[in-house]
CHARMM internal coordinates of N, CA and C (Angstrom, degrees):
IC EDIT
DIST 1 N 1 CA 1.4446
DIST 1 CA 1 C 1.5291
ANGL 1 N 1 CA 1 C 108.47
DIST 1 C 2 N 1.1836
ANGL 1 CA 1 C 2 N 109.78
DIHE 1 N 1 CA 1 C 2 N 135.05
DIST 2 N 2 CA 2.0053
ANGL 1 C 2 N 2 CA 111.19
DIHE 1 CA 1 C 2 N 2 CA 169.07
DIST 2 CA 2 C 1.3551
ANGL 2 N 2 CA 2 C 104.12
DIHE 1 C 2 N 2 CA 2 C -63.14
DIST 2 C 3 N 1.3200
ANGL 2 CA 2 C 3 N 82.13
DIHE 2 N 2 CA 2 C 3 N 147.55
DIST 3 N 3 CA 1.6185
ANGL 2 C 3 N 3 CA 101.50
DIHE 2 CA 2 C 3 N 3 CA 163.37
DIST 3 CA 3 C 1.8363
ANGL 3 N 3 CA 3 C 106.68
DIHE 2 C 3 N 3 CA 3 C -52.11
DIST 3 C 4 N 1.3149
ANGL 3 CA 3 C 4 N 130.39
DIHE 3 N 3 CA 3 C 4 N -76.11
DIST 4 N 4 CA 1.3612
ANGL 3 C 4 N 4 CA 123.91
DIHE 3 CA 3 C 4 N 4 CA 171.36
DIST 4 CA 4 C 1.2546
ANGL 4 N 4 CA 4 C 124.19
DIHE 3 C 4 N 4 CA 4 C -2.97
DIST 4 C 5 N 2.1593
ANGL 4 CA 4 C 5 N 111.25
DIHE 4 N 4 CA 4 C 5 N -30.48
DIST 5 N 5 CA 1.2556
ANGL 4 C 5 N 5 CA 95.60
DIHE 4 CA 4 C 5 N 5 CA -173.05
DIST 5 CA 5 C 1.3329
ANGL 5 N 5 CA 5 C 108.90
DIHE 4 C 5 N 5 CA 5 C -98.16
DIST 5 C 6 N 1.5066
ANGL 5 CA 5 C 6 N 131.00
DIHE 5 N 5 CA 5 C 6 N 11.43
DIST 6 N 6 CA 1.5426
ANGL 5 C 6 N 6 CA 134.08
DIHE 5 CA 5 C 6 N 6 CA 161.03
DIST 6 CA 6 C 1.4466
ANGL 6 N 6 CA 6 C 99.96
DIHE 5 C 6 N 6 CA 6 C -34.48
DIST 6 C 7 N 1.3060
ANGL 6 CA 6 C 7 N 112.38
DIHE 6 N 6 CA 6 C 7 N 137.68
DIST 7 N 7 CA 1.4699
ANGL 6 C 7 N 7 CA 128.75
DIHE 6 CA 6 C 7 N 7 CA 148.62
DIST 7 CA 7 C 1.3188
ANGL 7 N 7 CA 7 C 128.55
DIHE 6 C 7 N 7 CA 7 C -94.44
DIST 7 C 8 N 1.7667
ANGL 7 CA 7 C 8 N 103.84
DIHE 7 N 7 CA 7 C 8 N -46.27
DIST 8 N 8 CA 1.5809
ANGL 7 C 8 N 8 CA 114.25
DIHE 7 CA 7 C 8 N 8 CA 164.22
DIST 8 CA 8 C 1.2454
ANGL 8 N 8 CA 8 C 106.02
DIHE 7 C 8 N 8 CA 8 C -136.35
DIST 8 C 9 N 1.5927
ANGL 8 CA 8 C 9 N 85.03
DIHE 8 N 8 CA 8 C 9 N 170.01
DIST 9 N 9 CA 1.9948
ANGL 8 C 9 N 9 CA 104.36
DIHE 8 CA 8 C 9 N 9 CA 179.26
DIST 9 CA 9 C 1.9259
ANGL 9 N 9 CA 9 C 114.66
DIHE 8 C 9 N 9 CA 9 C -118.02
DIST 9 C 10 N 1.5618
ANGL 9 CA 9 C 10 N 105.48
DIHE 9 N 9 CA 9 C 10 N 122.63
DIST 10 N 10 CA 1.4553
ANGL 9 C 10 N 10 CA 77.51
DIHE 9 CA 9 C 10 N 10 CA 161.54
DIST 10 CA 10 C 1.8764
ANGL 10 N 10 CA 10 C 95.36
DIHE 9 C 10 N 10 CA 10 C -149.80
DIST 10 C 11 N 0.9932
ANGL 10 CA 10 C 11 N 85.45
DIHE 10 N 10 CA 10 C 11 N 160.29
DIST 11 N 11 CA 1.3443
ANGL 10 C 11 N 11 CA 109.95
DIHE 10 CA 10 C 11 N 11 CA -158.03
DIST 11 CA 11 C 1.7255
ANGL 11 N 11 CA 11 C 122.26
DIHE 10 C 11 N 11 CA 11 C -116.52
DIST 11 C 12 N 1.6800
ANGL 11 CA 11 C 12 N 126.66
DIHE 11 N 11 CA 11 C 12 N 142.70
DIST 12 N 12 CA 1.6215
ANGL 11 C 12 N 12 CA 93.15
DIHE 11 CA 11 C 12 N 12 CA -151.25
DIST 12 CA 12 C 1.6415
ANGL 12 N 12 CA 12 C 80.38
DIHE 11 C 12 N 12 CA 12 C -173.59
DIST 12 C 13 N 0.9577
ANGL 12 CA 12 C 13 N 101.80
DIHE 12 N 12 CA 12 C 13 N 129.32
DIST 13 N 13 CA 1.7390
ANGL 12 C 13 N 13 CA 118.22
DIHE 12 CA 12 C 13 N 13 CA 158.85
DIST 13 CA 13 C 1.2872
ANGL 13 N 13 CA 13 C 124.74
DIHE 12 C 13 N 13 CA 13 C -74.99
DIST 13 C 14 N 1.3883
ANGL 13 CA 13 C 14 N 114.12
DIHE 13 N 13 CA 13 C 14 N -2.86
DIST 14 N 14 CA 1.5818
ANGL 13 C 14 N 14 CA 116.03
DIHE 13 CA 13 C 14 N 14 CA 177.77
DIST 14 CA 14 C 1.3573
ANGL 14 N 14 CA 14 C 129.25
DIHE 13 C 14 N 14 CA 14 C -123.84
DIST 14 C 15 N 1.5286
ANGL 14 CA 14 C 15 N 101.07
DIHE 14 N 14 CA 14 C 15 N 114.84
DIST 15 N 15 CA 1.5200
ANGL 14 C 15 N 15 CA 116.53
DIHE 14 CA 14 C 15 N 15 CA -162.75
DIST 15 CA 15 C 1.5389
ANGL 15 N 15 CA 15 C 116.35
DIHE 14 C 15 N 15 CA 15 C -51.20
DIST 15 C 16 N 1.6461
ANGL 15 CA 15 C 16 N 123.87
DIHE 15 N 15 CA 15 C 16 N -25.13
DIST 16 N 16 CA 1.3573
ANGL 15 C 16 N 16 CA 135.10
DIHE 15 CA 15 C 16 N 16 CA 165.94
DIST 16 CA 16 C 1.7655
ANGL 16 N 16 CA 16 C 117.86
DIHE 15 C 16 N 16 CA 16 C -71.93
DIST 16 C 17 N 1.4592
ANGL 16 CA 16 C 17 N 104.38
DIHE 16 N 16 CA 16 C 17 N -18.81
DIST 17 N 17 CA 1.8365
ANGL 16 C 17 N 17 CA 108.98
DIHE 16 CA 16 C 17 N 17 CA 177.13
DIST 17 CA 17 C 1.2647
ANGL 17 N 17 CA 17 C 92.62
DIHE 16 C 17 N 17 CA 17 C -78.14
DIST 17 C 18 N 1.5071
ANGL 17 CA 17 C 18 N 116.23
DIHE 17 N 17 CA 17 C 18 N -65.41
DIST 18 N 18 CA 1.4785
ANGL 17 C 18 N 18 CA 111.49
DIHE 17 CA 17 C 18 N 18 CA -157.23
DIST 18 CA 18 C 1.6060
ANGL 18 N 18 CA 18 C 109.50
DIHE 17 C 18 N 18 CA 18 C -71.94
DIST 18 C 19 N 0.7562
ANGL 18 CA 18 C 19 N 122.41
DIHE 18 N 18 CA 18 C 19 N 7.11
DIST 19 N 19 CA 1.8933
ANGL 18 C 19 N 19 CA 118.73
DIHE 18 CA 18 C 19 N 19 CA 169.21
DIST 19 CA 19 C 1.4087
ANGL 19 N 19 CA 19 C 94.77
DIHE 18 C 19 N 19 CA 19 C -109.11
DIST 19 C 20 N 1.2149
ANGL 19 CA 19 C 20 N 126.48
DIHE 19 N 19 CA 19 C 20 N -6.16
DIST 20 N 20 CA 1.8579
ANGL 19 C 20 N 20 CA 124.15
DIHE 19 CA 19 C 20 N 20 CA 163.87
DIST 20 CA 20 C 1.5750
ANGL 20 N 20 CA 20 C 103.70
DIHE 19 C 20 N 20 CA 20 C -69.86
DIST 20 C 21 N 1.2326
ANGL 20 CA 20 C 21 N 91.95
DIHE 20 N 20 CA 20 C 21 N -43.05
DIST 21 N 21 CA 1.7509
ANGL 20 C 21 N 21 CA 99.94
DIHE 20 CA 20 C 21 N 21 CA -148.88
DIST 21 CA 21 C 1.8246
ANGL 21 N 21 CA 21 C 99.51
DIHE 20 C 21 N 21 CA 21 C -85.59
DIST 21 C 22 N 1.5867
ANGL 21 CA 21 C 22 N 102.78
DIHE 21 N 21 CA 21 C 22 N -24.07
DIST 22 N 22 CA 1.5137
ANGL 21 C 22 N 22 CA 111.04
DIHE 21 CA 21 C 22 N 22 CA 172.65
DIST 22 CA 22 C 1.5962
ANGL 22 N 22 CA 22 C 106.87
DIHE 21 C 22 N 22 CA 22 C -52.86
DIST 22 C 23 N 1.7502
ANGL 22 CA 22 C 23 N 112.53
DIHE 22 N 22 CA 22 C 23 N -56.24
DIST 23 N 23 CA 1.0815
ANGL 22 C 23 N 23 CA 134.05
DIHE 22 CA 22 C 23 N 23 CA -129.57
DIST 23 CA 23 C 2.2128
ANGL 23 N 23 CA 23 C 79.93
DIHE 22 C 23 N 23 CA 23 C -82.01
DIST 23 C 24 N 0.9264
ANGL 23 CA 23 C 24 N 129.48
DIHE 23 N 23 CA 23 C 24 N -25.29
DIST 24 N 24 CA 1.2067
ANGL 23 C 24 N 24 CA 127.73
DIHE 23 CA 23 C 24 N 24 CA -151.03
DIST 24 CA 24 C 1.7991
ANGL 24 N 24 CA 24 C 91.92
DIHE 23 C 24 N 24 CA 24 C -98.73
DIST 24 C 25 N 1.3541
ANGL 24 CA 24 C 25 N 119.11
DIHE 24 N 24 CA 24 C 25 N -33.70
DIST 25 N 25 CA 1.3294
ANGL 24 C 25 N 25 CA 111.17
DIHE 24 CA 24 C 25 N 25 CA 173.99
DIST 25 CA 25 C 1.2956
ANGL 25 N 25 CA 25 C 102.67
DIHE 24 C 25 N 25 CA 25 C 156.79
DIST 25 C 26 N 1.3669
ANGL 25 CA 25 C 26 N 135.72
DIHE 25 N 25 CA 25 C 26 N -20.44
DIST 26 N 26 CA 1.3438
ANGL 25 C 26 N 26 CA 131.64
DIHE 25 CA 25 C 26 N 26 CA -146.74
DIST 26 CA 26 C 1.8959
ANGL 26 N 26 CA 26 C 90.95
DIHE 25 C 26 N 26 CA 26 C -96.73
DIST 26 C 27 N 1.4224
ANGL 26 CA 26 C 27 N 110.85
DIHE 26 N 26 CA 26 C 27 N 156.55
DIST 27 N 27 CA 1.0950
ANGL 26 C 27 N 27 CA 131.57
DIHE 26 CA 26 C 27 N 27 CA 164.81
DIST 27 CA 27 C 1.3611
ANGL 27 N 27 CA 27 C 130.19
DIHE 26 C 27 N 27 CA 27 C -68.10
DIST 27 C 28 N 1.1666
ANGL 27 CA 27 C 28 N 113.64
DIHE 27 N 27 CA 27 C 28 N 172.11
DIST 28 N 28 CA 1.7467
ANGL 27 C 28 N 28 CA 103.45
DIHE 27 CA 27 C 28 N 28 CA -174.34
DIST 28 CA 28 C 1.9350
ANGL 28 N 28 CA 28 C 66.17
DIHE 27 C 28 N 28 CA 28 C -141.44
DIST 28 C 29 N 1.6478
ANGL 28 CA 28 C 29 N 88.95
DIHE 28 N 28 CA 28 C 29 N 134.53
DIST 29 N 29 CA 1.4731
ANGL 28 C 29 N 29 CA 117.45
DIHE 28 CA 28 C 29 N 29 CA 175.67
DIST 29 CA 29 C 1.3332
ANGL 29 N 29 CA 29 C 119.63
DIHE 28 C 29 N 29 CA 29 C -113.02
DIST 29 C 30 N 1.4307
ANGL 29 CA 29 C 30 N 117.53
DIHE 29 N 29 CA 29 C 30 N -37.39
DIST 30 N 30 CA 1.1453
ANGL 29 C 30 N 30 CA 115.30
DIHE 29 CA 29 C 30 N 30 CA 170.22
DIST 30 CA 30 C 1.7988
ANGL 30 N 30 CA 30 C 86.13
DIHE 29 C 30 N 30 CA 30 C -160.66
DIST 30 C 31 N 1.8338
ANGL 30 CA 30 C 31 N 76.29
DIHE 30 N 30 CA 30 C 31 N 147.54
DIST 31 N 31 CA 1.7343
ANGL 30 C 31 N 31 CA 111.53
DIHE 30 CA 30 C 31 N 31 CA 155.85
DIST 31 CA 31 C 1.2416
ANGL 31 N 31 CA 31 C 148.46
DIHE 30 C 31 N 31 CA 31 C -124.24
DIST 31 C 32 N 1.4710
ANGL 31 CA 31 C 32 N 121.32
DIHE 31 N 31 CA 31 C 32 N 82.55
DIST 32 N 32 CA 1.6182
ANGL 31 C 32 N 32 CA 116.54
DIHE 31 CA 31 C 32 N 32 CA -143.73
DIST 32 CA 32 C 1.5919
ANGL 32 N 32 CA 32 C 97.57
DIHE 31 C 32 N 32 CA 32 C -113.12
DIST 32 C 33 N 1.2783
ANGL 32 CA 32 C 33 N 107.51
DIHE 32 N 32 CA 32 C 33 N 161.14
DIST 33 N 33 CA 1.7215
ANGL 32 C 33 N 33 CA 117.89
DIHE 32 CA 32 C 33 N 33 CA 176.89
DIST 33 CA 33 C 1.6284
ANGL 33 N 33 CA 33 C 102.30
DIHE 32 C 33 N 33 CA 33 C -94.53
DIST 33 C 34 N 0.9898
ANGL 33 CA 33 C 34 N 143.09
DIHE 33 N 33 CA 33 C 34 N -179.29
DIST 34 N 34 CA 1.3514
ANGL 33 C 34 N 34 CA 138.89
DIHE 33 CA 33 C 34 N 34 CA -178.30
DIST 34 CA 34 C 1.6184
ANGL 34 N 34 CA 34 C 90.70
DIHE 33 C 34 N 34 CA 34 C 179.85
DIST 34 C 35 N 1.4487
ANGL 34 CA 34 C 35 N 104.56
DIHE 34 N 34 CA 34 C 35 N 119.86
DIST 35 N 35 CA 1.6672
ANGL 34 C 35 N 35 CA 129.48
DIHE 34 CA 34 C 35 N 35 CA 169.91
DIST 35 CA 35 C 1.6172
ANGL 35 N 35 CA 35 C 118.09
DIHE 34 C 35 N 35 CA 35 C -64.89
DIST 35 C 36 N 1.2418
ANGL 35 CA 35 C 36 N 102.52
DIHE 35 N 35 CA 35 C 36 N 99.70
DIST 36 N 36 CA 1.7297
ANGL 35 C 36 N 36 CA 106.66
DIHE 35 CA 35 C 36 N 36 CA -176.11
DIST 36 CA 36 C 1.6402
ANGL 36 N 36 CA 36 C 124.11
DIHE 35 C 36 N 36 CA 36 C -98.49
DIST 36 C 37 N 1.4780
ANGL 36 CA 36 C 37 N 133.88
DIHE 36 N 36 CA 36 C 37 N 76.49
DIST 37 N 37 CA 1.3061
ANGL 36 C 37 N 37 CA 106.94
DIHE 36 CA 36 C 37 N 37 CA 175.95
DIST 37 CA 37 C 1.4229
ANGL 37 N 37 CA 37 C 105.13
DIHE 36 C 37 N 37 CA 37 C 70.14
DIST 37 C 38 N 1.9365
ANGL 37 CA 37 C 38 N 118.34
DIHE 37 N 37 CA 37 C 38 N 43.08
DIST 38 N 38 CA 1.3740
ANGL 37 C 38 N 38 CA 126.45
DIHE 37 CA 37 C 38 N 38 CA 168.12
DIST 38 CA 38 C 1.8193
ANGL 38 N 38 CA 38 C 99.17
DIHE 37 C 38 N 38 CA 38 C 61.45
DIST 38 C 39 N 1.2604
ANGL 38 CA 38 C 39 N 107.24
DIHE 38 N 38 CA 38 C 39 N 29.14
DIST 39 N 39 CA 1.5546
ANGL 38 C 39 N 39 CA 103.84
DIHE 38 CA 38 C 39 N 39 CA 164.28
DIST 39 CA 39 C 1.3941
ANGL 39 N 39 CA 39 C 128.20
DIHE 38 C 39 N 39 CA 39 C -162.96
DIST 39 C 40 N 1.5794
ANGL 39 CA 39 C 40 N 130.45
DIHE 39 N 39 CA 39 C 40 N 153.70
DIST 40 N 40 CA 1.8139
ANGL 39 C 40 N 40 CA 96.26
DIHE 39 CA 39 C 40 N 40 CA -140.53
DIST 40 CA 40 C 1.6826
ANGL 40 N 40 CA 40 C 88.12
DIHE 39 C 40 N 40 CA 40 C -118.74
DIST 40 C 41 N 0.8034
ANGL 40 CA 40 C 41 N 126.51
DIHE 40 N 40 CA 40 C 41 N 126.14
DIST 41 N 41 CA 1.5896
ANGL 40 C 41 N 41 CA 123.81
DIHE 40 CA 40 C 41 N 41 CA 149.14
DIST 41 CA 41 C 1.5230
ANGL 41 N 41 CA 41 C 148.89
DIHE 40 C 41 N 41 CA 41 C -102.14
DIST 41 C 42 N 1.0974
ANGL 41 CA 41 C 42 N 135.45
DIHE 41 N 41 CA 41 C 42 N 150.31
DIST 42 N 42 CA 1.9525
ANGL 41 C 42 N 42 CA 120.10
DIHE 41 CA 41 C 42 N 42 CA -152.22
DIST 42 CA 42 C 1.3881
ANGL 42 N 42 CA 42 C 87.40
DIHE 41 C 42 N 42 CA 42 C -118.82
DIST 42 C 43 N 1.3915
ANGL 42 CA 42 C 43 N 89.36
DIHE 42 N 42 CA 42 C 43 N 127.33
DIST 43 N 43 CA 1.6324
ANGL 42 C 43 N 43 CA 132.26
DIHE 42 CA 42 C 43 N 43 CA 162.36
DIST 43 CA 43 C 1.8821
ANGL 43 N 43 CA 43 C 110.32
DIHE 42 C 43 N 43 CA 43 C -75.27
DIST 43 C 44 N 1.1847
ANGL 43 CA 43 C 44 N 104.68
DIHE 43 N 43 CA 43 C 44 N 127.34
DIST 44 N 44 CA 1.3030
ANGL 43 C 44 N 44 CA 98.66
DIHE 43 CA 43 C 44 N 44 CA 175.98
DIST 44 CA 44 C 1.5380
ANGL 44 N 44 CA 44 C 98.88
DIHE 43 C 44 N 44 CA 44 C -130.18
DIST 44 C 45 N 1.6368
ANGL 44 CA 44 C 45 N 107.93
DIHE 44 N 44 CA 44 C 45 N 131.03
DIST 45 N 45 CA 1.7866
ANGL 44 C 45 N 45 CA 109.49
DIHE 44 CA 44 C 45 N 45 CA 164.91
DIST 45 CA 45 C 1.0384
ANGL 45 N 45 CA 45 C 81.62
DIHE 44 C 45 N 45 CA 45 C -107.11
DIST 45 C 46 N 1.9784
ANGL 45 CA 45 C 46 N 91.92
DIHE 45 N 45 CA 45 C 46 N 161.77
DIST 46 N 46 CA 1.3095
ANGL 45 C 46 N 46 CA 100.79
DIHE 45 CA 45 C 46 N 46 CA 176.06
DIST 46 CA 46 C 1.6699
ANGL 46 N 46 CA 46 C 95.70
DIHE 45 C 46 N 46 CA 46 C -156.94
DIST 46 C 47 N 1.4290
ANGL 46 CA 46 C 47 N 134.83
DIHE 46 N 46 CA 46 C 47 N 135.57
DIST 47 N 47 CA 0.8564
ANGL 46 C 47 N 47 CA 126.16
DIHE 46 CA 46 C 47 N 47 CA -162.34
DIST 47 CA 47 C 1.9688
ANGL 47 N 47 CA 47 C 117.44
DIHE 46 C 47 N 47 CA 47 C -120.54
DIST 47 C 48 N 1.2295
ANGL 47 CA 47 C 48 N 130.05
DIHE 47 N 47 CA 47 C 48 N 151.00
DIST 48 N 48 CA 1.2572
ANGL 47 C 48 N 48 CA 119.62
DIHE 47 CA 47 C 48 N 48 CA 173.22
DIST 48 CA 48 C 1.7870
ANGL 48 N 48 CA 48 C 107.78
DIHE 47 C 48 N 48 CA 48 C -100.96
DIST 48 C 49 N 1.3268
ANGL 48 CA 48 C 49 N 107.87
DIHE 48 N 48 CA 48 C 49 N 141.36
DIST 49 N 49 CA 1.3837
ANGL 48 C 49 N 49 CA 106.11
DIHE 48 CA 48 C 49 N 49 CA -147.32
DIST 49 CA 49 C 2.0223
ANGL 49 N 49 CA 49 C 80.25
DIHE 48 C 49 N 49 CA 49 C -145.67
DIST 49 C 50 N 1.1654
ANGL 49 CA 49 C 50 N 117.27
DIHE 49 N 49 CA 49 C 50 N 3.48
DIST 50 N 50 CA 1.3748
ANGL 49 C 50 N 50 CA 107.69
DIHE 49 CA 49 C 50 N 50 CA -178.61
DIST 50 CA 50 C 1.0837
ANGL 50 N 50 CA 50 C 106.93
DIHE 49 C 50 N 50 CA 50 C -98.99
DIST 50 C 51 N 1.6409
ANGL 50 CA 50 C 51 N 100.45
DIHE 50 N 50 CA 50 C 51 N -179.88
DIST 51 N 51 CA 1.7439
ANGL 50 C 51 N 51 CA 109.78
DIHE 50 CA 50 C 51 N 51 CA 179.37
DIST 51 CA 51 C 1.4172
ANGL 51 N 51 CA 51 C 109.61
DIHE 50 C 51 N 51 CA 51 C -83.16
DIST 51 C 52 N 1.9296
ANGL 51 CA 51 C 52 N 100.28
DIHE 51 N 51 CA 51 C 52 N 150.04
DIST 52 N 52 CA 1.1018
ANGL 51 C 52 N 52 CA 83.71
DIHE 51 CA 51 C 52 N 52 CA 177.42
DIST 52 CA 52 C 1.8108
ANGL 52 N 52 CA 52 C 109.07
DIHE 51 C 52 N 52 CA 52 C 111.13
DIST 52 C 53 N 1.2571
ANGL 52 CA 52 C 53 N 126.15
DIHE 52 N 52 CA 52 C 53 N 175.41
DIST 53 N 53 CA 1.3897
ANGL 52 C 53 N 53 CA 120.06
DIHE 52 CA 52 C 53 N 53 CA 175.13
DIST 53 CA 53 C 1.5304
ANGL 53 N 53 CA 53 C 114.86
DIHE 52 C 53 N 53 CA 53 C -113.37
DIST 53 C 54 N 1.3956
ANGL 53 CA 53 C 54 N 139.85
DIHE 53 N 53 CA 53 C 54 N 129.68
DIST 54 N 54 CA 1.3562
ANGL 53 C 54 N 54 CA 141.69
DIHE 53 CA 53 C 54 N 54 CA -151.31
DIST 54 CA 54 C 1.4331
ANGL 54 N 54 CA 54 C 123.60
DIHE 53 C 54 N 54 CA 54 C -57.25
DIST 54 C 55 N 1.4632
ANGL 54 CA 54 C 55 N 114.89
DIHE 54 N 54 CA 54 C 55 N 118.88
DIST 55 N 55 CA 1.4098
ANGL 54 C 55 N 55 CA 117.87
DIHE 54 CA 54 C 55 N 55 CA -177.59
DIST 55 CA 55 C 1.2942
ANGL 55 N 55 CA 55 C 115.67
DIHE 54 C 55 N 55 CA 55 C -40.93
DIST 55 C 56 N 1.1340
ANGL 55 CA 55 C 56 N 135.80
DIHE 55 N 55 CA 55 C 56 N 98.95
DIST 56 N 56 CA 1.4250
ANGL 55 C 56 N 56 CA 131.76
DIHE 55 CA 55 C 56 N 56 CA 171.32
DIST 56 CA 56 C 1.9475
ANGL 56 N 56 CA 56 C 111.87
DIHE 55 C 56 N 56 CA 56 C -57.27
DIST 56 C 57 N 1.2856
ANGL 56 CA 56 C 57 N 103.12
DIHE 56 N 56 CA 56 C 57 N 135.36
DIST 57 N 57 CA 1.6524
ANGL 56 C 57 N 57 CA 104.33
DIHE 56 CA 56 C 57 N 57 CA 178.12
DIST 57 CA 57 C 1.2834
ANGL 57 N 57 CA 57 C 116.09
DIHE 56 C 57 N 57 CA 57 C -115.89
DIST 57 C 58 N 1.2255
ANGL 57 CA 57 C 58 N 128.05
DIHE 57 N 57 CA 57 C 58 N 123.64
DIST 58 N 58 CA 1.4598
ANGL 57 C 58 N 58 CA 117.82
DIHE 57 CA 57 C 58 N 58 CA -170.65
DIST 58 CA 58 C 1.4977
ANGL 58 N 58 CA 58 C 87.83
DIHE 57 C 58 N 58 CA 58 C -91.65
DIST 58 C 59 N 1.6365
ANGL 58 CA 58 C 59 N 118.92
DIHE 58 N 58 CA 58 C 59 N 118.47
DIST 59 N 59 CA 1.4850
ANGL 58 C 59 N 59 CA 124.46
DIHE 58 CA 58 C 59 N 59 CA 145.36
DIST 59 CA 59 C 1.3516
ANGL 59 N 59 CA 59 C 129.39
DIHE 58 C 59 N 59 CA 59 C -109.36
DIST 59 C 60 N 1.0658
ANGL 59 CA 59 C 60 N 115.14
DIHE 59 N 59 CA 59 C 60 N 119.69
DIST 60 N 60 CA 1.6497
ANGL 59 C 60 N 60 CA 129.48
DIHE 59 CA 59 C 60 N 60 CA 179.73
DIST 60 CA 60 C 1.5981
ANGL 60 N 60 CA 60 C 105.95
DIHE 59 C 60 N 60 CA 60 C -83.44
DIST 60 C 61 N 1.6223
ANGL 60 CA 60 C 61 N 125.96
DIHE 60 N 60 CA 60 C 61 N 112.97
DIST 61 N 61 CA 0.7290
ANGL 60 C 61 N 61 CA 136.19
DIHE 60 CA 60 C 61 N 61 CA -171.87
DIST 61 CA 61 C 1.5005
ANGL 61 N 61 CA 61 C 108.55
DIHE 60 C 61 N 61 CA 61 C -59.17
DIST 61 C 62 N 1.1788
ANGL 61 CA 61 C 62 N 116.21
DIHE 61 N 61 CA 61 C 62 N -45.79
DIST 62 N 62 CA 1.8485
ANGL 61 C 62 N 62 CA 140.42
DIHE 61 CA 61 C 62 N 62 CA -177.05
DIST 62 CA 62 C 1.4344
ANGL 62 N 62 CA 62 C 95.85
DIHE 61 C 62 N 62 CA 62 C 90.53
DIST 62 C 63 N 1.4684
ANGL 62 CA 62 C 63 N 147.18
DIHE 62 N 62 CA 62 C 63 N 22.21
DIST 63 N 63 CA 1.5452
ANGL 62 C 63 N 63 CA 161.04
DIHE 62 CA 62 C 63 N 63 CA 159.79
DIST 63 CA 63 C 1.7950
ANGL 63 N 63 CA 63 C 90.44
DIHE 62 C 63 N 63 CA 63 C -56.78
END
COOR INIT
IC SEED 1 N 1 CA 1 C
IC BUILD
């Protein structure tokens, strides 16, 4: 599917959201590392591209 057909964006530093948000339907668009204060952490977009309006996922961090 094109990118064009994104509807929404969400975006998330946590490798357990975005395999939530995979698992429900949404795409993973990009995965980048980003250098923090001599330490690197991964950015995940992830986009809803289906019909319809975006499955909302309730994830509980357990924080």
């Amino acid at each position: 599917m094109s990118i064009e057909a994104t509807k929404k964006l969400f975006v998330t530093t946590s490798l357990p959201e975005a395999n939530a948000y995979l698992a429900a339907g949404w795409t993973l668009l990009t995965a980048t590392d980003v250098p923090i204060e001599g330490t690197t952490i991964s950015k995940y977009t992830l986009g809803w591209q289906g019909a319809g309006d975006p499955v909302k996922v309730p994830f509980q961090s357990g924080w």
